[in-house]
N, C-alpha and C positions, 0 to 999 in steps of 0.2 A: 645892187644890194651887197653891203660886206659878208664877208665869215662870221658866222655866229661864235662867237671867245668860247672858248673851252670852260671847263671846271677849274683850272688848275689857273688859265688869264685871268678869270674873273677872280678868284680870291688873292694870285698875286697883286692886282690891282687896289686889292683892297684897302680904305682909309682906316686903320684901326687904333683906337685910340690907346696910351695906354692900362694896363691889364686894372691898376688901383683905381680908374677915375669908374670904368666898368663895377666894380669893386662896390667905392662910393655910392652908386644908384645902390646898392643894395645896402646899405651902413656898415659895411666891412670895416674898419679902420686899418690903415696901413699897415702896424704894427701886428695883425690878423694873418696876412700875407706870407708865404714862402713862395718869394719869385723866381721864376724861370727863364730868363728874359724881361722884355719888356711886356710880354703880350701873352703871358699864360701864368697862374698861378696856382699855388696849393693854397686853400684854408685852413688855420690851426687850430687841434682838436680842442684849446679853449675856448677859441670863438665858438664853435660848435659847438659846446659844453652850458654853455650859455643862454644859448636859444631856447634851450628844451620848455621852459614854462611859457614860451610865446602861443599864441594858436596859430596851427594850420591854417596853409590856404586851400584848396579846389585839386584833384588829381585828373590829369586827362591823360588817359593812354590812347595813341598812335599806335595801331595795327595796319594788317594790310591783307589782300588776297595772298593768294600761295603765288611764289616767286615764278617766272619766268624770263628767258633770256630776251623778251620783251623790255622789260623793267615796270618797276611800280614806285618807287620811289618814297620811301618811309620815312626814312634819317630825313631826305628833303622838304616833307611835309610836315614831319615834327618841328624843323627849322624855322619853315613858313609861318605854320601856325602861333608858334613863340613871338615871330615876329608881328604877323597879324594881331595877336592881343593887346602886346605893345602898342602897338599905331591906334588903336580905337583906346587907347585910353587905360588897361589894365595893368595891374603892373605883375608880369610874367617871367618867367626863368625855365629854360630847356632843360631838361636833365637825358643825354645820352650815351652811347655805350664805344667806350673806345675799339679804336679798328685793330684786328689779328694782323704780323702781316704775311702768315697764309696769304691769305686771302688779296693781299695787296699785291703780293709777287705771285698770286695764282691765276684765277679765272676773273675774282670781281672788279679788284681795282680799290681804290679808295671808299672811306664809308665815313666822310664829312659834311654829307648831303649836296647839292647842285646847282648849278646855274647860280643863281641870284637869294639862294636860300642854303646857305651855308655856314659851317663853324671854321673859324681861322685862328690860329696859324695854318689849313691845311695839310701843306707837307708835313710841318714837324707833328701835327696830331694822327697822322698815317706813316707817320716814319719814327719808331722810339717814343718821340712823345715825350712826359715827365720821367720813363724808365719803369713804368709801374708794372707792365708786364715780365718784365727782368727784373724785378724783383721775385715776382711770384717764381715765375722759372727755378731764379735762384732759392727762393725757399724749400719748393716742390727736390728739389735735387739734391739739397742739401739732406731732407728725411731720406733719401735714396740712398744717399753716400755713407749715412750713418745706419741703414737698415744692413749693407753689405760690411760696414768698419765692426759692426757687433756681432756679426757670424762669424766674421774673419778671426776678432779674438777670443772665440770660444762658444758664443751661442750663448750664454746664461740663463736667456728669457725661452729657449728651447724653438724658438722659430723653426717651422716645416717648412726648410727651401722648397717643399713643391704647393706649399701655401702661400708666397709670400703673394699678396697684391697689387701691391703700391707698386708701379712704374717708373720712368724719369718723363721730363716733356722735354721740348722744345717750339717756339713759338713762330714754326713754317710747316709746311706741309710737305714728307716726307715718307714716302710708302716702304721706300726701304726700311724702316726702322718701325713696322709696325711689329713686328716680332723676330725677335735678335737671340743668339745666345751669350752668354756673358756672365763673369768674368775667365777669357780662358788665359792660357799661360805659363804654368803653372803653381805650383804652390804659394808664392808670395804675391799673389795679386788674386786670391781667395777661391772661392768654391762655385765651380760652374754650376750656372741652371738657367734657364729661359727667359726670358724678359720680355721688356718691348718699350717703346714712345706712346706717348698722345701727346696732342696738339697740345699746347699750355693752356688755350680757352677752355680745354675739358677737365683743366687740373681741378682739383675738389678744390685746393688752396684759392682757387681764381674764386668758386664758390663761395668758399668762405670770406675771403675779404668782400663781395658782394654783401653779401646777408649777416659781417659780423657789424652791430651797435657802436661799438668804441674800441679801445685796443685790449680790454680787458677780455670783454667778451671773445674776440680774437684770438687774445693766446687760449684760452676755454677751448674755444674751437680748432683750434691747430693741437693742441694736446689730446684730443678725443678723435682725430685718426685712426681709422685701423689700417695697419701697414700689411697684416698676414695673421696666420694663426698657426695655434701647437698642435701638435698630433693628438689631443683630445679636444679639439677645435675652438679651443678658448682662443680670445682677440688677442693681440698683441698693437699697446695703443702710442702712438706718436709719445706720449709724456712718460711710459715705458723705460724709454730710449732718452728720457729728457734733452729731446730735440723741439720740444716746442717753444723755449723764448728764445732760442738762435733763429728759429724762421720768426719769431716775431718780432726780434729785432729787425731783420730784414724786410720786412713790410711795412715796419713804423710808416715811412714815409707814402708807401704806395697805398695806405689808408685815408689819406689825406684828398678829399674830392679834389679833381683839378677845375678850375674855372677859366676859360675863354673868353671868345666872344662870336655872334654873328657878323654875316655883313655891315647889318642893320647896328653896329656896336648893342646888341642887346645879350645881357649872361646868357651864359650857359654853361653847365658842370659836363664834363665829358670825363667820365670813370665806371671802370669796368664793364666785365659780361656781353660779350659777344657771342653767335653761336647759339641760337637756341635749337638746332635740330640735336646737338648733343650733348648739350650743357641748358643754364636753365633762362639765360639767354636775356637777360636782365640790368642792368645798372646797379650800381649799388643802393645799399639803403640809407646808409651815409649823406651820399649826395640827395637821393630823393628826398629823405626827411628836414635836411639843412635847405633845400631847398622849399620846402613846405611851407618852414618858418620863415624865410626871407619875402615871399611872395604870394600873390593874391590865385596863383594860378600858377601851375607846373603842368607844364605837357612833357611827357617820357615818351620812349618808344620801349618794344619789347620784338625779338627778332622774329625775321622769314612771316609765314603766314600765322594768321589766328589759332589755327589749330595749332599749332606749335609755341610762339612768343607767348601770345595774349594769353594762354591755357597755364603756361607754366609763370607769367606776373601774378595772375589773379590766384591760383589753385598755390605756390609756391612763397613768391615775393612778398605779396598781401597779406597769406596768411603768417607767414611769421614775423611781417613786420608792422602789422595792427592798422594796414594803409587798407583804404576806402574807395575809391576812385569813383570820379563823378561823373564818367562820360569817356566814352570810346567811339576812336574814329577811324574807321576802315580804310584805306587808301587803294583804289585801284583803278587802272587804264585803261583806255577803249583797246588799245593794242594788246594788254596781256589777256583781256578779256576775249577777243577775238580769236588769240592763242588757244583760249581753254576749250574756244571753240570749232576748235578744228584748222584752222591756218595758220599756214605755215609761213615763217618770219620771213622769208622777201617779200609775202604778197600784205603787212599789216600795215603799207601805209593806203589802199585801196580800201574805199569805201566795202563797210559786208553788213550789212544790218542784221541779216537774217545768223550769219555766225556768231557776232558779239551778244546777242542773243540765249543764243544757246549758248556760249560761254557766259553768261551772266549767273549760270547756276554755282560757281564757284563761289560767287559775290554773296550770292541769297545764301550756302551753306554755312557760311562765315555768320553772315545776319543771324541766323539763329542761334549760331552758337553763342555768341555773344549776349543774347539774350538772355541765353539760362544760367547768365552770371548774373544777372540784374542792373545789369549798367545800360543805360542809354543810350542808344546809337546813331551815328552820322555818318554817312560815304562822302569822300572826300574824290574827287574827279580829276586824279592827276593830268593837268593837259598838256597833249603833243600838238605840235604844229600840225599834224597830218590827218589830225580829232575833225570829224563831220557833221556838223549841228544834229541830223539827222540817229549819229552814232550814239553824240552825249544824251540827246531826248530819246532814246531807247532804255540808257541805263537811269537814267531820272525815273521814266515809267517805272521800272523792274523794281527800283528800291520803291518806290512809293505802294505799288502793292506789296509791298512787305511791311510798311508803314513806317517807312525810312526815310527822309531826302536825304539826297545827292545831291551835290556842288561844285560845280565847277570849280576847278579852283589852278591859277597861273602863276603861281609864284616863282615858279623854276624862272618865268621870262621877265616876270615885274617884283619879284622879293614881296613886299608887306600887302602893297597896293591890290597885286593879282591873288590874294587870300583872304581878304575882308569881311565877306560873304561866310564863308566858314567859321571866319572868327566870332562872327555874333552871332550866328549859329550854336556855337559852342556854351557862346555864354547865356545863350537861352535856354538851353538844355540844364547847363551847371545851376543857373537862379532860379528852374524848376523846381529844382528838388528830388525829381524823380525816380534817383538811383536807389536801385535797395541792395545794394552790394551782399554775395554770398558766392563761398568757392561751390562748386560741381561737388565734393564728396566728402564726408564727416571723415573724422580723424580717427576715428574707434573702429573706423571697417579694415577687414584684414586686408593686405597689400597686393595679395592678387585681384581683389575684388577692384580696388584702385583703379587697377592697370587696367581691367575690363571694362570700367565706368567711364574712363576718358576715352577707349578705344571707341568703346559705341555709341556713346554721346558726343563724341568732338570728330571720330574719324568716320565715324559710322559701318564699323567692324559687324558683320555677323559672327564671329570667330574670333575670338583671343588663346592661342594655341604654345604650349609650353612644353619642354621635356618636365620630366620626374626632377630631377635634378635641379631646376631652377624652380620648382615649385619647394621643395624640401629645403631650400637654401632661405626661400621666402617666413619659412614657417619656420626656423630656426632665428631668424633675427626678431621675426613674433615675440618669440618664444624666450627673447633675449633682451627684451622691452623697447624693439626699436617697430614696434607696427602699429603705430601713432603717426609716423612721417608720411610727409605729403610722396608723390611718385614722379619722377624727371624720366620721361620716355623719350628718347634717341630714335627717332623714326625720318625717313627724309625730307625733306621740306621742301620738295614740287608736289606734291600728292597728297589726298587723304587716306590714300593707303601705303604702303611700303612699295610700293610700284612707283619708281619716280613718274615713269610716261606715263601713267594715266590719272590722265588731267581730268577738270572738270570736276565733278560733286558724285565721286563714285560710291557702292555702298554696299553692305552684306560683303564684303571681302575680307581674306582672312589675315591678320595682324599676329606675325609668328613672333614670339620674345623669346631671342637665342641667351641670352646673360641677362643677369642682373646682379647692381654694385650696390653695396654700401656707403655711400657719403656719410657718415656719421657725425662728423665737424660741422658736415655742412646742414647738414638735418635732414635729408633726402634722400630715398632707395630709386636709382636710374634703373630702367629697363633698356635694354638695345634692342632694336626690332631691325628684322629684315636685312640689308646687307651695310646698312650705316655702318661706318668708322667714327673711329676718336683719334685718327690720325689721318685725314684727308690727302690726298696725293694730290701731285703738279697734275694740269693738264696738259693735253698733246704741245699747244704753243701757249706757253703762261705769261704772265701779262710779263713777267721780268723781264722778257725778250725784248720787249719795248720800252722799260723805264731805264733813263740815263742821263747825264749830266750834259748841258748842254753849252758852247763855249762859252757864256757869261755865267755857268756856274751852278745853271738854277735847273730841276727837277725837270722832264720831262716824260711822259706818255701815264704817271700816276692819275689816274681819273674818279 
């Protein structure tokens, strides 16, 4: 029996047509096109501009249990499924979220999805890509450089250096730089005070081009930054500083959804929003609404587990971008479930019935949650070769008493063919009807009450616990007409509590919120809970160790 090809053989392999004939299945015309190559392209906000009197097609979000170094496999199921509708007949379009590459040079590796259910070009969509993360970078840096260039010549707008907010990013994971002092030197290279990095996926900018409309709305939203405030605590706003059409020149182009393809040559937009443990962890709305119009059926993902991704699409994404979704599908594995259950990763290719079991309550806690959004649900059975009839008919039982099915489903091994099942599954559910879409919390509740509704309903918090300080900071942006926005809570994404190790459907624990930010651009107040970052760190051996060029030229250990 050979070696099973890797992620990285099997999409090098791949027969990809070019980017316009992909294009064509959707009525793009050429002259629509900003190519990048042969085999990825931008859409022009004409063609885009165009669509809007068309009617929508069907929204299905891909979710998943909470993450484990198991794996569960989201990006590969959203893949699948795209692809699965395709084959029966529908005519479908993936919309997902481009890769950090943290995360590529850290611990995860690539996020083009697997095996035989993938987006390709791979490498160039995990490596740079169309640039659209450097752009934001460069937006995001650019407000920085201009926040420091205007203290330096005088202060006019009265900026409190020990107020300012707004940070710089960069788009790796870098713990040294999560808090720096800067600018020292002396006098000709300005006024020392404190600083720090975030990841670029936590930039508000990354936010904003997710959730702005057009480029108009865009610069709107890049000039309604707050960068810091005066010593009588008034904002000081990005348009201020009239630094908001030089970053919105700079994004023109990284507004523009980028379009791919699968294995299967079938679309797929791959733009923005990665990172939902501390960002809001989303695609753009750009690509989801363009892709609305082109197709009978869009399947999106939204990151890490439901409590986290699915909470901040439906409560965040949906609500400000008028989307409806038809149907949600949980994704989860005998192995990570076995995990939640108590074993430990060398022993999860052995048969446990009685552990997957008891880790199945992670699956059920999701189910519910899910529920009291009003969308309809499906478990989706990512399978391992090491999956025991006995394992999968345990988690079939579980979700059926919850009044769920669960489906096997093989796409990793067979692409369309091993997800079929799923797919008219899905679309039974969509020609039911029976979504009654609604986010978890009204918009008129004050913003601490927010943060406690999600905690105890989605994380199942006894305790939502605050200084003085972050509640007085809350009720000052109240107070300042911004306590209407939805809430983006930065909590870990192994857990339903702020305890990454404890697994499982834990509950009554306490959800401490050390900070809270103002996104104003982007229309959302983040809370940070627990010991989460916005600037993630390498791990002990990061994947970099293992990515490098091999003598013919091409990529290797990227996964």
């Amino acid at each position: 029996m050979g070696a099973v090809p890797s992620d990285i053989d099997i999409a090098r392999a791949a027969k990809k047509k070019p980017i316009f004939e992909i294009g064509a299945k959707l009525g793009i015309p050429a002259d629509s096109f900003v190519p990048y190559g042969h085999d990825k392209a931008k859409i022009s906000p004409d063609f885009i501009a165009a669509q809007k009197g068309r009617p929508d097609g069907r929204l299905i979000l891909v979710t998943a249990i909470n993450p484990t170094p198991a794996g569960e496999g989201k990006t590969t199921t959203t893949v699948g499924l795209g692809d699965g509708l395709n084959r029966i007949g529908k005519r479908a379009i993936i919309c997902v979220r481009e890769p950090s590459l943290g995360p590529c040079f850290g611990v995860k590796g690539g996020a083009a999805g697997g095996g035989y259910a993938q987006v390709v070009p791979m490498e160039d969509i995990n490596l740079h890509f169309t640039g659209d993360f450097h752009a934001i970078t460069s937006a995001h840096n650019l407000l920085s450089a201009m926040v420091d260039n205007h203290i330096y010549w005088g202060n006019a707008l009265d900026l409190d250096l020990r107020r300012i907010t707004w940070k710089r990013v960069m788009d790796m994971n870098d713990r040294a730089l999560r808090q720096i002092v800067g600018p020292l030197g002396g006098v000709s290279n300005g006024f020392a005070r404190e600083t720090g990095f975030d990841i670029t996926v936590a930039s508000e900018i990354m936010a904003i081009l997710c959730l702005a409309t057009d480029l108009g709305d865009l610069e709107a939203r890049l000039g309604a930054i707050i960068v810091g405030y005066r010593r009588d605590r008034t904002p000081v706003f990005a348009r201020d500083l009239k630094a908001d059409g030089a970053m919105a020149v700079l994004l023109k182009d990284a507004m523009q959804p980028n379009l791919v393809q699968t294995l299967e040559n079938n679309p797929a937009f791959v733009h923005g929003g990665p990172f939902a443990n501390i960002a809001h962890g989303c695609n753009s709305v750009v690509a989801t609404q363009t892709a609305l119009k082109l197709a009978d059926y869009v399947v999106t993902e939204a990151g890490f587990g439901a409590d986290l991704g699915a909470e901040k699409f439906f409560d965040i994404k949906c609500r400000k971008a008028g989307l409806s979704p038809s149907a949600a599908v949980i994704v989860a594995t005998v192995r990570a479930l076995k995990m939640n259950g108590g074993v430990a990763k060398p022993d999860l290719s052995v048969e446990n019935v009685e552990a997957l079991r008891a880790g199945c309550v992670n699956l059920g806690r999701h189910i519910e949650n899910l529920k009291k959004f009003g969308v309809p649900v499906v478990v989706a059975i990512n399978h391992f070769s090491s999956d025991t009839q006995a394992e999968v008919d345990a988690v079939k039982a579980y979700a059926a008493a919850l009044g769920v099915d669960a489906i096997l489903c093989r796409h990793w091994a067979e692409g369309s063919a091993g997800i079929e099942d799923l797919a008219r599954r899905v679309v039974e559910i969509v020609e039911g009807g029976a979504a009654n879409f609604r986010p978890l919390y009204a918009d008129d509740l004050p913003l601490f009450t927010k943060i406690e509704r999600v905690a105890r309903e989605i994380y199942r918090a006894g305790e939502v616990t605050a200084e003085r300080s972050v509640l007085e900071q809350l009720r000052s942006w109240e107070e300042q007409g911004y306590g209407h926005l939805p809430v983006c809570i930065a909590k870990t994404q192994y857990s339903f509590s702020t305890n990454p190790d404890l697994l499982g459907a834990p509950s009554g624990h306490v959800v401490p919120v050390r900070e809270v930010r103002l996104s104003a651009g982007a229309g959302f107040v983040v809370a940070i809970t627990g010991e989460i970052r916005t600037m993630p760190g390498l791990p002990r051996a990061p994947s970099a160790e293992r990515i490098r060029l091999n003598a013919e030229g091409h990529v290797e250990g990227l996964f």
